[in-house]
N, C-alpha and C positions, 0 to 999 in steps of 0.2 A: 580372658584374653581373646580364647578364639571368638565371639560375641561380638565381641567390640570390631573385631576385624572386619567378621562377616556383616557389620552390621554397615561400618565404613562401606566396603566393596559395594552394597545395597545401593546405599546415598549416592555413591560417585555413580552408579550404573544409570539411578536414575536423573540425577542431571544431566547426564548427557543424553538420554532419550527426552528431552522436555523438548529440543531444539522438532525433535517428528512431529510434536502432537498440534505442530502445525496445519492446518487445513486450507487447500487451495480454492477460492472460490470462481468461478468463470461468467464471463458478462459477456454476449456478443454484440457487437456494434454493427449497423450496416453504413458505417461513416468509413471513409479511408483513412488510412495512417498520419495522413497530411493534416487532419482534421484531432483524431482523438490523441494520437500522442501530443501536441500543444497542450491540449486541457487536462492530460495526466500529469505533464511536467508543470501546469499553472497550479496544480491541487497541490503537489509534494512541494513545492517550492514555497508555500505556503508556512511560513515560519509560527505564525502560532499554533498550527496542527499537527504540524511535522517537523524531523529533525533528520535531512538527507546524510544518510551513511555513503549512496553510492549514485552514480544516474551515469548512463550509458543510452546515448542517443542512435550509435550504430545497431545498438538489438533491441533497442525500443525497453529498456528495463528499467528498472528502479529499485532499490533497497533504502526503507528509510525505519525511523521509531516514532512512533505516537505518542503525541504529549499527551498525558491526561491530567487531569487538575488532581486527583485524588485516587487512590483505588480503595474498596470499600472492604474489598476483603484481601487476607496475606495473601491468597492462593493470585487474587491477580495481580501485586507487583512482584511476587517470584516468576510467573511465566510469563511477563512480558516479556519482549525480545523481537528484536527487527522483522519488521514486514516488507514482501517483496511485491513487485508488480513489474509484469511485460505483456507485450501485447502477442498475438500469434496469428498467422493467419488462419481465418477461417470462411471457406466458401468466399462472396463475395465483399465477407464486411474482414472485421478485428473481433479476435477473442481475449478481452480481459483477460488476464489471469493473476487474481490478488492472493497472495499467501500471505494469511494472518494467521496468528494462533490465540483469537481470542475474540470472539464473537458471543456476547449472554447477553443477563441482564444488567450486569456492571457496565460495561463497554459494548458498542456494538462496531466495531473498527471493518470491519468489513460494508458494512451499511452504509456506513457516516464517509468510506472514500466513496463506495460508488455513486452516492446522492452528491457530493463534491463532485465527482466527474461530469453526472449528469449536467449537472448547476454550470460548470463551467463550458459543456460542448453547447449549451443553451444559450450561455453572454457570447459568444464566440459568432454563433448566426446572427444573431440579434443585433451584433453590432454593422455598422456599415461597411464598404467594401470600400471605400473610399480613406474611411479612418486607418485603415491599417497599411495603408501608403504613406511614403513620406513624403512630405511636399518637397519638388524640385526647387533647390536653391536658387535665388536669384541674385 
């Protein structure tokens, strides 16, 4: 009986520590806020990548969950679990700040947003200045 107990108490200790074995990854931008939060919020908004839990425009954050078509092994869809992103200042630009908790060779969820980011602060110049006006009604 006591086994069984201690062995309970083990299990529940460690599911609640799986939410830590998150790790925060950092990316610095030399773009302004006006710039890269658009293209973090055009990544999460992305419905077949992601699935927003949270978004907060006043602190520049985001909590969302990554779709993945498959996980290859049990260990990654036990530790799945929402990924955050905010931005912070840093010196003159923005500092990324993406917390995932699962970056390998299954998933590389960490990778795949910042190349998403990069991808979309790139459509963003690329487009015209022009386009992103609306035409005055007549």
């Amino acid at each position: 009986m006591f086994k069984r107990m201690f062995s309970g108490v083990i299990l529940l200790t460690l599911a609640m520590a799986i939410p830590a074995w998150g790790k925060t990854y950092k990316s610095v931008y030399s773009v302004p806020c006006s710039e890269l939060w658009p293209a973090v919020k055009e990544v999460v908004n992305n419905a077949d990548n992601y699935k927003i839990d949270e978004i907060d425009d006043a602190s520049m954050s985001a909590a969302f969950e990554v779709k993945h078509a498959a996980h290859v092994t049990i260990t990654g869809a036990i530790l799945q679990r929402t990924n955050k992103v905010k931005l912070v200042p840093e010196g003159s630009g923005r500092e990324l700040q993406n917390v995932s908790n699962f970056s390998g060779w299954e998933h590389n969820d960490r990778g795949d947003f910042k190349k998403r980011v990069d991808d979309a602060l790139e459509k963003q110049k690329g487009a015209p200045a022009d386009a992103a006006k609306p035409e005055p009604p007549q």
